[in-house]
TORPA-4810 file (N, C-alpha, C, O; in nm, 3 decimals):
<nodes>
NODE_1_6.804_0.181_-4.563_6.706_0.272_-4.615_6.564_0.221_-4.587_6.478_0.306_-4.564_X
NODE_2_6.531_0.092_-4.588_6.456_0.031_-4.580_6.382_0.070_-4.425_6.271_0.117_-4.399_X
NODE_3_6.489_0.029_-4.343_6.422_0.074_-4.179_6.413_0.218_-4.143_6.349_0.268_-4.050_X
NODE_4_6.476_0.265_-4.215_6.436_0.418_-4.181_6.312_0.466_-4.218_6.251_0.540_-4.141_X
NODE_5_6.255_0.428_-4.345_6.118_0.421_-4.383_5.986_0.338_-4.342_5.865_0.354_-4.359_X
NODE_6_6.080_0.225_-4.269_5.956_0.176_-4.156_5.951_0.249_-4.036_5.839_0.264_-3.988_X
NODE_7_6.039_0.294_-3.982_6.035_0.381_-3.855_5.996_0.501_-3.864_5.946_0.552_-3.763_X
NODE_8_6.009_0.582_-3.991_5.874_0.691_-4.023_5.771_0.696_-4.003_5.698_0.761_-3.929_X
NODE_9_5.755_0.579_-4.116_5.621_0.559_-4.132_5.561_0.477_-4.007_5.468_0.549_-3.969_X
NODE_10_5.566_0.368_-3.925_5.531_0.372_-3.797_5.488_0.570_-3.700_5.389_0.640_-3.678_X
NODE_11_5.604_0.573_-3.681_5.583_0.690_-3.594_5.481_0.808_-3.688_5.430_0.901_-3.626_X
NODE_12_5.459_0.794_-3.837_5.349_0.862_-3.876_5.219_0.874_-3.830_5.149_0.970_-3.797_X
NODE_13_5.198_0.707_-3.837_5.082_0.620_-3.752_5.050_0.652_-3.643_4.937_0.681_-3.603_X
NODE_14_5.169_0.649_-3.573_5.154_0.693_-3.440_5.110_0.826_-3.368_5.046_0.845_-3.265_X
NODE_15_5.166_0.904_-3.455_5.113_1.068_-3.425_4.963_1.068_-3.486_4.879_1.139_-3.431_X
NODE_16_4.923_0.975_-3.616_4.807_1.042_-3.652_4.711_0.951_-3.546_4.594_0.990_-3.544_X
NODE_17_4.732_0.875_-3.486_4.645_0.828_-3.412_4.597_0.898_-3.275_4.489_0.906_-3.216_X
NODE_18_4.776_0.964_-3.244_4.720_1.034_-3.102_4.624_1.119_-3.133_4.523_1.129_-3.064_X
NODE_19_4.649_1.199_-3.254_4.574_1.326_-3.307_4.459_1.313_-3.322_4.404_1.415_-3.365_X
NODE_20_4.368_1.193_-3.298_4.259_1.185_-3.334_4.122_1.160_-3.215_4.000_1.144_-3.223_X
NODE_21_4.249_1.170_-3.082_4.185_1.210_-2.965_4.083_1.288_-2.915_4.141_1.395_-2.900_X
NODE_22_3.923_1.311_-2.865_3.902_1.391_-2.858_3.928_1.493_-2.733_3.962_1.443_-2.626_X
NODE_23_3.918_1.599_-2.740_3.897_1.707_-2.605_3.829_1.719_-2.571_3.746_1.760_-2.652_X
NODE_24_3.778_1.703_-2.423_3.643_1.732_-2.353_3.638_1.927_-2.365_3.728_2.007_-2.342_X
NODE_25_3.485_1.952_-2.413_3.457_2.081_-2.357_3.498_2.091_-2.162_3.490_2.024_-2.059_X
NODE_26_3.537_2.211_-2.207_3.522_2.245_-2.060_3.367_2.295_-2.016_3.295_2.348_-2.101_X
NODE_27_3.334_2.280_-1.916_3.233_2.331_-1.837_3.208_2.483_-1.772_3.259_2.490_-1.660_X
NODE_28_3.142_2.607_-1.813_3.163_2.732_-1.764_3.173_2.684_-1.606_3.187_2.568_-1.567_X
NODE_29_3.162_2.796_-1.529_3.242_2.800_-1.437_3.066_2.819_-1.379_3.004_2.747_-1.301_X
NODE_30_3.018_2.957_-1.458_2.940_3.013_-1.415_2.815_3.026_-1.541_2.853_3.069_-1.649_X
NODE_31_2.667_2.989_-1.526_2.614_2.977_-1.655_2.576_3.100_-1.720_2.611_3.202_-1.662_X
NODE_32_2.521_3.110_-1.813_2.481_3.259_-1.892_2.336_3.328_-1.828_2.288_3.441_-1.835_X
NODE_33_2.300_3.216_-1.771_2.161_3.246_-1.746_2.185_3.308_-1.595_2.100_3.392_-1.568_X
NODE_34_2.272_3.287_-1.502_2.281_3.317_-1.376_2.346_3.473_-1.400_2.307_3.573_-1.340_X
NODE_35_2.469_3.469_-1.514_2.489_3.575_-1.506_2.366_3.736_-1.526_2.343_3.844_-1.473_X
NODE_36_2.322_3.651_-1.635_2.166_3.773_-1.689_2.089_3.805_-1.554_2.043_3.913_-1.517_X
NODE_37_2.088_3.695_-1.497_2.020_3.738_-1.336_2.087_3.842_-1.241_2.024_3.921_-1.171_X
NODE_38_2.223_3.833_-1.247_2.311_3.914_-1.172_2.321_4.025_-1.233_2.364_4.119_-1.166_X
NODE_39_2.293_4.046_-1.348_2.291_4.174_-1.438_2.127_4.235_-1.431_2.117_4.358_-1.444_X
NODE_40_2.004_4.159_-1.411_1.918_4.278_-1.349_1.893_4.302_-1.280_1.838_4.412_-1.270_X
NODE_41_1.915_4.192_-1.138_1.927_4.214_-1.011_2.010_4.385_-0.992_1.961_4.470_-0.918_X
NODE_42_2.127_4.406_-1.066_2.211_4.519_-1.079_2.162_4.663_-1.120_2.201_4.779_-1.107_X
NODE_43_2.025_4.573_-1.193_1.980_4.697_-1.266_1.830_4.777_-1.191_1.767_4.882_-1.208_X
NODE_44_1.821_4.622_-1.075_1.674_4.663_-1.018_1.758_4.768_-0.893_1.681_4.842_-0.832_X
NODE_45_1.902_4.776_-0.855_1.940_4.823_-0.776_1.991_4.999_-0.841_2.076_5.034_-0.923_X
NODE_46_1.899_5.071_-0.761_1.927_5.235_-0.789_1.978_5.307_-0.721_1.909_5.351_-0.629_X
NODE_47_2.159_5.367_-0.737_2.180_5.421_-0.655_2.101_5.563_-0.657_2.038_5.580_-0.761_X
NODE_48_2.094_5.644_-0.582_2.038_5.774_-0.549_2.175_5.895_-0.535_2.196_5.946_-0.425_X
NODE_49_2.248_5.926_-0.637_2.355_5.943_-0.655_2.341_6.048_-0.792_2.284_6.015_-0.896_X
NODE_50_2.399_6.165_-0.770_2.436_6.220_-0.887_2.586_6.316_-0.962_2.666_6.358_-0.879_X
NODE_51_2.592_6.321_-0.992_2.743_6.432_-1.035_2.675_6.541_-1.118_2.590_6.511_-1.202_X
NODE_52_2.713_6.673_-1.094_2.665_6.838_-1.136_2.778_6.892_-1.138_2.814_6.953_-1.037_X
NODE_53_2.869_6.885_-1.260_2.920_6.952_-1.277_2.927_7.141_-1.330_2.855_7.186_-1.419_X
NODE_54_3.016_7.213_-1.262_2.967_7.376_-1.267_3.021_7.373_-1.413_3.028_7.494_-1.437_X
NODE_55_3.062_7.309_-1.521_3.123_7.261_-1.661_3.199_7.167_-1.707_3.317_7.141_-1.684_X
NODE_56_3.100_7.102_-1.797_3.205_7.018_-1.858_3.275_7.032_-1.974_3.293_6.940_-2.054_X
NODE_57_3.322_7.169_-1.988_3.432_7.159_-2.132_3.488_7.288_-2.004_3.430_7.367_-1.930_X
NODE_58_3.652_7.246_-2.037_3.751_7.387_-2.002_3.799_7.362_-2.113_3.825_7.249_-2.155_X
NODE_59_3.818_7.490_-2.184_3.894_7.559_-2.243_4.030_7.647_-2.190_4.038_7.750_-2.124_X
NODE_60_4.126_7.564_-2.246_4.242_7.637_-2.189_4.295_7.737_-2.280_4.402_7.790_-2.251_X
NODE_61_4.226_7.773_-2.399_4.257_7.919_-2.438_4.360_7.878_-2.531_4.359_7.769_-2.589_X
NODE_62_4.476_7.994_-2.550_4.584_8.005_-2.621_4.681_7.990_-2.530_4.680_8.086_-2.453_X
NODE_63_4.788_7.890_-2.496_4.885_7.871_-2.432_4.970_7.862_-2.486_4.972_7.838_-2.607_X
NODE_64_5.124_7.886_-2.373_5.221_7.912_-2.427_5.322_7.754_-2.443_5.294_7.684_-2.346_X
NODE_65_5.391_7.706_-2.505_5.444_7.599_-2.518_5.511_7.517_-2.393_5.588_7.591_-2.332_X
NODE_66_5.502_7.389_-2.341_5.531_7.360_-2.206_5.466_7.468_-2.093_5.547_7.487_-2.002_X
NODE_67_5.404_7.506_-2.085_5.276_7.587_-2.017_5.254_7.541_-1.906_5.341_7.456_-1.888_X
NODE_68_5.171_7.547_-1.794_5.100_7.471_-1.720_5.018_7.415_-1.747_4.910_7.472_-1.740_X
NODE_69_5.020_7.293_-1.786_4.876_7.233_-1.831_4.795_7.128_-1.777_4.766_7.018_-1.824_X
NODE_70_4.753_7.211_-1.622_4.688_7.119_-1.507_4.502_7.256_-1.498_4.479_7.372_-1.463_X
NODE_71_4.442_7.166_-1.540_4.311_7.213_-1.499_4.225_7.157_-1.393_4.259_7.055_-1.334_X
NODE_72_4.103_7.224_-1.361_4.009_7.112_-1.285_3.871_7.131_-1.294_3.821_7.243_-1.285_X
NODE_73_3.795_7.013_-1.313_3.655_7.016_-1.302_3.551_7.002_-1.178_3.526_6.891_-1.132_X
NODE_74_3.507_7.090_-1.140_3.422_7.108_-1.021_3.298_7.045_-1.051_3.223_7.055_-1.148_X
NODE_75_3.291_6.961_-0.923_3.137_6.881_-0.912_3.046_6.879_-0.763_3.104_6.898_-0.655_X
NODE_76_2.940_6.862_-0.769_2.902_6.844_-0.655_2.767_6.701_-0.642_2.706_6.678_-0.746_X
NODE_77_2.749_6.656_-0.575_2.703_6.495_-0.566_2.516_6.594_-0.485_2.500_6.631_-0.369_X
NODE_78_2.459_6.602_-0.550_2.308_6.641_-0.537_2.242_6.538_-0.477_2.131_6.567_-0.434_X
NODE_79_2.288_6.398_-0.458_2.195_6.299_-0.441_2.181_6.282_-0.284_2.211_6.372_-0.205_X
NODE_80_2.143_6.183_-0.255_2.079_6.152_-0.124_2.217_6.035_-0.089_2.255_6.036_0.028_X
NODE_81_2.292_5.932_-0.192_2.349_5.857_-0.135_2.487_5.927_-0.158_2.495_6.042_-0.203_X
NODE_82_2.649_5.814_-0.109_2.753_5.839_-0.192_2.732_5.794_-0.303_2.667_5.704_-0.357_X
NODE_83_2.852_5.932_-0.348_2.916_5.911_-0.548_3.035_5.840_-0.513_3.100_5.857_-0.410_X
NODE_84_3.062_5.750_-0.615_3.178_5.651_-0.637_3.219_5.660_-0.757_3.175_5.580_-0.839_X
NODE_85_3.329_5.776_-0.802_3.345_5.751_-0.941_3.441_5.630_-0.963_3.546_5.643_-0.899_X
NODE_86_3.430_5.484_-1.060_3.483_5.397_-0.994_3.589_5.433_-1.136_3.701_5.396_-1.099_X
NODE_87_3.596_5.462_-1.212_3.673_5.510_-1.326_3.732_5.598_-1.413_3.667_5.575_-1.515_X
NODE_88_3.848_5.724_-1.456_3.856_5.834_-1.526_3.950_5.788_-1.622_4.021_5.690_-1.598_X
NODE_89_3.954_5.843_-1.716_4.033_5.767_-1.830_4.038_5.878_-1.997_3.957_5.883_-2.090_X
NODE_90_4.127_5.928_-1.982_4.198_6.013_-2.104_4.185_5.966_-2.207_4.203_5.845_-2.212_X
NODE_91_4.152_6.030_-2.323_4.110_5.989_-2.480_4.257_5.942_-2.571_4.269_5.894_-2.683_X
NODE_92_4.358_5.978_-2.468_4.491_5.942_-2.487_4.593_5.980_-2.408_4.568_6.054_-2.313_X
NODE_93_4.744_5.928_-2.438_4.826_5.933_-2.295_4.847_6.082_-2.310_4.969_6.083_-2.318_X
NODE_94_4.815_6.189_-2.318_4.874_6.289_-2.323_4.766_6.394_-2.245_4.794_6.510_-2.214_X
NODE_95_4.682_6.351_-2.228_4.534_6.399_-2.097_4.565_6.272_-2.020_4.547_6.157_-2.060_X
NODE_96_4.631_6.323_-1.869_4.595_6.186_-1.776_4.542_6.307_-1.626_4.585_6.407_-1.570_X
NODE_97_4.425_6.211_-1.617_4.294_6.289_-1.524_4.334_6.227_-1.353_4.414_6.135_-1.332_X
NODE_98_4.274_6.286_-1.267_4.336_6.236_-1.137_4.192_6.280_-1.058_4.160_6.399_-1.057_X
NODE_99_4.111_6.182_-0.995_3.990_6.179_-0.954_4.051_6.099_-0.812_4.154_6.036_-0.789_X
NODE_100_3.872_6.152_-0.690_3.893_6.108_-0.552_3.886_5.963_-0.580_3.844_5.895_-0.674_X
NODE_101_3.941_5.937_-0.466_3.900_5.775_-0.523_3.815_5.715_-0.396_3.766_5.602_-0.393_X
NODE_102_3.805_5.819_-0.284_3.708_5.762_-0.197_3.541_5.813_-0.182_3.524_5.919_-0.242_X
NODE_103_3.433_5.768_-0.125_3.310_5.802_-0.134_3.297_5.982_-0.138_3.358_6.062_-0.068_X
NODE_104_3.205_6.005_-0.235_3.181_6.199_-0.185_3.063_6.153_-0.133_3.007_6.057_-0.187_X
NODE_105_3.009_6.215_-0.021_2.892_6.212_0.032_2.751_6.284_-0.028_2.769_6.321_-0.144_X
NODE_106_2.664_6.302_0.006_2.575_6.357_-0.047_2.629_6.538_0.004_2.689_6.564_0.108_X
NODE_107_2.591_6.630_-0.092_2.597_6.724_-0.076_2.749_6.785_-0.090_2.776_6.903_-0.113_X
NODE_108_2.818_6.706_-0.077_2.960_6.732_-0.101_3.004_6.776_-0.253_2.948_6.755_-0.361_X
NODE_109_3.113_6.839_-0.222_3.178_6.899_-0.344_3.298_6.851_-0.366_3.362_6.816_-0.267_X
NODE_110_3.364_6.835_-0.511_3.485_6.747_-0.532_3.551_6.773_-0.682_3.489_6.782_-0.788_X
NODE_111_3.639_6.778_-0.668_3.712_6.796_-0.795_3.817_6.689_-0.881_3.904_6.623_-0.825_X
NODE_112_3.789_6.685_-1.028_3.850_6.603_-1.091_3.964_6.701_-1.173_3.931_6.783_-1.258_X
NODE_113_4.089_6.678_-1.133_4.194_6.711_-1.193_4.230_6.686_-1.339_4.197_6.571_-1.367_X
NODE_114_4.288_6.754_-1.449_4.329_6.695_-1.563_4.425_6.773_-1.607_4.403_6.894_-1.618_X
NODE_115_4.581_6.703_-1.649_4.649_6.784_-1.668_4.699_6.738_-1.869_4.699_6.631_-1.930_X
NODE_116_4.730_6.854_-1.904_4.764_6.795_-2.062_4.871_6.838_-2.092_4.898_6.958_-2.085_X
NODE_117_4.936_6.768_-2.122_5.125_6.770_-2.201_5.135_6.874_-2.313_5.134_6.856_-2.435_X
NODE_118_5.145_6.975_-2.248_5.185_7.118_-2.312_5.266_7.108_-2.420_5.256_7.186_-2.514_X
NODE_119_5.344_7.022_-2.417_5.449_7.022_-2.541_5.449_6.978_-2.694_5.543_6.966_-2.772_X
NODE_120_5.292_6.956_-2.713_5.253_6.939_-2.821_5.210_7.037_-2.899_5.108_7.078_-2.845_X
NODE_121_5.231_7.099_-2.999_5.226_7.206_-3.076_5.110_7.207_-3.133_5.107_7.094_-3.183_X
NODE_122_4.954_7.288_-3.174_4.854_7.318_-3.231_4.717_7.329_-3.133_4.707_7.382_-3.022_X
NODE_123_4.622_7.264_-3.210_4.485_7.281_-3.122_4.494_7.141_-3.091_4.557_7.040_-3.123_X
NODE_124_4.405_7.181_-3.016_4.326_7.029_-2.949_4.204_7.026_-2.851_4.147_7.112_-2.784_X
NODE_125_4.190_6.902_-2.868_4.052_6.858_-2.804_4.018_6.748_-2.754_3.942_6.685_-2.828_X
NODE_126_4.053_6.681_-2.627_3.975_6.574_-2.602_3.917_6.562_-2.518_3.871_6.664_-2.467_X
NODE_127_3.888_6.428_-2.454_3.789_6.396_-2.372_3.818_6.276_-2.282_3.861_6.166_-2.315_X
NODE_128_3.780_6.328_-2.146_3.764_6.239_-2.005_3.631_6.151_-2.028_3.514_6.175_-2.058_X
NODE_129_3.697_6.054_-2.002_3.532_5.941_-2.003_3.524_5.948_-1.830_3.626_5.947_-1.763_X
NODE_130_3.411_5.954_-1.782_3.387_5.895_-1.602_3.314_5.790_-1.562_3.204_5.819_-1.516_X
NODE_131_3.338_5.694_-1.566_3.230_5.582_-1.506_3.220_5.625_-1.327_3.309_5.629_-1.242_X
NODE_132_3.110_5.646_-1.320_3.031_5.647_-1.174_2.973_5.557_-1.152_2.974_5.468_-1.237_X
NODE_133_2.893_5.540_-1.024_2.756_5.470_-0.968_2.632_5.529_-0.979_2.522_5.489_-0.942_X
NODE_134_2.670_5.644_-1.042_2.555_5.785_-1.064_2.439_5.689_-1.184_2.323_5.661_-1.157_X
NODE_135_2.495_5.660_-1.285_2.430_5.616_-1.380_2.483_5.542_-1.438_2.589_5.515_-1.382_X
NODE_136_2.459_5.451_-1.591_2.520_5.336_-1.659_2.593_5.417_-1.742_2.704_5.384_-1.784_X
NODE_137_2.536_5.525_-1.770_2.606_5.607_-1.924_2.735_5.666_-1.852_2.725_5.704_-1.735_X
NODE_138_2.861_5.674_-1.924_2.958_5.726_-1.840_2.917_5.881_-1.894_2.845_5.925_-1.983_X
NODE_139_2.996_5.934_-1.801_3.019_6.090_-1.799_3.142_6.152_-1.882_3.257_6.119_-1.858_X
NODE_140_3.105_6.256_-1.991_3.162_6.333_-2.094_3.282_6.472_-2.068_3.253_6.586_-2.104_X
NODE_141_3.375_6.447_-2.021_3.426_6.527_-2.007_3.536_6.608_-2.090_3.649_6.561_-2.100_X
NODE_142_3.498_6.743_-2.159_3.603_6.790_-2.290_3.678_6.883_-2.219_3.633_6.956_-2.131_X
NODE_143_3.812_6.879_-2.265_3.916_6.977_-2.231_3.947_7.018_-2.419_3.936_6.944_-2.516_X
NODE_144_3.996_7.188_-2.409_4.018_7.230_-2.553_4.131_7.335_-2.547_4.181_7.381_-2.445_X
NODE_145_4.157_7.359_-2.651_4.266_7.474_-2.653_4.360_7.472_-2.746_4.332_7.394_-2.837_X
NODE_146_4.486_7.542_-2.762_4.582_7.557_-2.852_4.737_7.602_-2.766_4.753_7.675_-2.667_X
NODE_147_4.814_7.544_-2.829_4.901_7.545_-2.798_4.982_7.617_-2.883_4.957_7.601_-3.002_X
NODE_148_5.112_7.726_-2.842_5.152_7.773_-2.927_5.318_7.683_-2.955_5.394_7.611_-2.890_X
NODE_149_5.312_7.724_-3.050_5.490_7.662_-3.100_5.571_7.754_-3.007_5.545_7.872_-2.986_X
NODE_150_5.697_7.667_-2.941_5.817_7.720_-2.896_5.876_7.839_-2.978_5.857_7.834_-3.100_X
NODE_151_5.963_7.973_-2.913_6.033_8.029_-2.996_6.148_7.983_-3.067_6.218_7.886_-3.038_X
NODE_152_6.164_8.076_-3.180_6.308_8.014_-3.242_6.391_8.101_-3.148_6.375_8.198_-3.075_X
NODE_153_6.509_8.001_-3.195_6.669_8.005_-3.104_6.746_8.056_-3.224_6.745_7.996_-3.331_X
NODE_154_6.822_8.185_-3.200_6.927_8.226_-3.299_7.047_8.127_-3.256_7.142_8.164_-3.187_X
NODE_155_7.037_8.046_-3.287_7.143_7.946_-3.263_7.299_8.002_-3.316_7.392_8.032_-3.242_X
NODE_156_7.297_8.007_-3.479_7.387_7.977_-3.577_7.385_8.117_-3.647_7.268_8.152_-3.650_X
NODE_157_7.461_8.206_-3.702_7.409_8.314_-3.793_7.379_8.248_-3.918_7.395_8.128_-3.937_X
NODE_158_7.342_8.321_-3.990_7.268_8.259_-4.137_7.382_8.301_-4.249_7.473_8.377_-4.218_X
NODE_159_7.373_8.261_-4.345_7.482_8.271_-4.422_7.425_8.375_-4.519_7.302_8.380_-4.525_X
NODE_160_7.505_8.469_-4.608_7.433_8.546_-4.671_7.441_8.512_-4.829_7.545_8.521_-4.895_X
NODE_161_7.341_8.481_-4.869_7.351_8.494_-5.007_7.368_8.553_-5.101_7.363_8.494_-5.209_X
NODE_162_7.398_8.702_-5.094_7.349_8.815_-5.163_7.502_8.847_-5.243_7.603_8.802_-5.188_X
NODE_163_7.513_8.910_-5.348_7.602_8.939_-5.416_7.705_8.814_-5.489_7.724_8.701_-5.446_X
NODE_164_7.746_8.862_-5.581_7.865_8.756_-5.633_7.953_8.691_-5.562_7.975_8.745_-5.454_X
NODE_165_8.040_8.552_-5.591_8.136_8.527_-5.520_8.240_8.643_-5.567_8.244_8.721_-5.662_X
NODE_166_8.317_8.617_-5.462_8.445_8.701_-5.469_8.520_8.693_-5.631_8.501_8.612_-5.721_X
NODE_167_8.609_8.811_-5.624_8.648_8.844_-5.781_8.815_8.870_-5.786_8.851_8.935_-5.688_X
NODE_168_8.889_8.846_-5.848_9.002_8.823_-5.883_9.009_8.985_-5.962_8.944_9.025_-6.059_X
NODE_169_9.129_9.067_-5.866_9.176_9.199_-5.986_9.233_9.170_-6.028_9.284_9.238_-6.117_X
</nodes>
């Protein structure tokens, strides 16, 4: 009993000593101050780039349940350089948007796809975020509408409730 409690207590020692090691900081890679430089260098750079959309809310009305629920938003790039939308992104999985993914030129016209999972029953409303090169602020895009409930299925007949149970003459 005796050595078992020296060999604890040793190896107690022993762990609290490793533990008291210190850790070197690591070193960034890259400093804060270089980055702030690379961030207005970014900002002294202007693309000449715009997106005009002919609307940004579709309304898909009153639809019927599992429906078609593929729309599209028309744009055209007014600027002098290319548009790069480098990002589109649904307010949830049930809007997933489908954008060019290569340069629109100046003067060009282009469309962002969005289709929404019909099979959800009521209203709704959300929204496409767009990160471009156009500007820092992303771009607002609302889709809206209602969906109607599926019909009922006479599956089963219904049972009738009406009158007494049966009667004994």
């Amino acid at each position: 009993m005796k050595k078992t409690i020296l060999v604890l207590s040793i190896l107690l020692v022993g762990f609290s000593v490793l533990a008291q090691q210190q850790v070197k900081k690591a070193e960034p890679v890259v400093s804060t101050q270089e980055v702030k430089k690379e961030i207005k260098q970014e900002e002294k750079k202007q693309v000449n780039a715009t997106i005009d959309f002919e609307s940004k809310v579709v309304d898909y009305g009153v639809i019927e349940h599992n429906a078609d629920g593929e729309r599209k938003f028309v744009f055209t790039n007014n600027g002098t350089e290319p548009l790069i939308i480098k990002n589109a992104k649904g307010s949830c999985g049930c809007t997933v948007p489908t954008w060019p993914r290569e340069p629109i030129a100046a003067g060009e016209t282009a469309e962002i796809g969005v289709k929404y999972a019909t099979n959800r029953v009521g209203k709704f409303t959300k929204t496409i975020t767009l990160t471009t090169n156009a500007s820092k602020k992303p771009v607002i895009l609302t889709i809206k509408g209602e969906v109607n409930p599926p019909p009922k299925e006479a599956a089963a007949p219904e049972k009738k409730t009406e009158g007494a149970p049966l009667e004994k003459k």
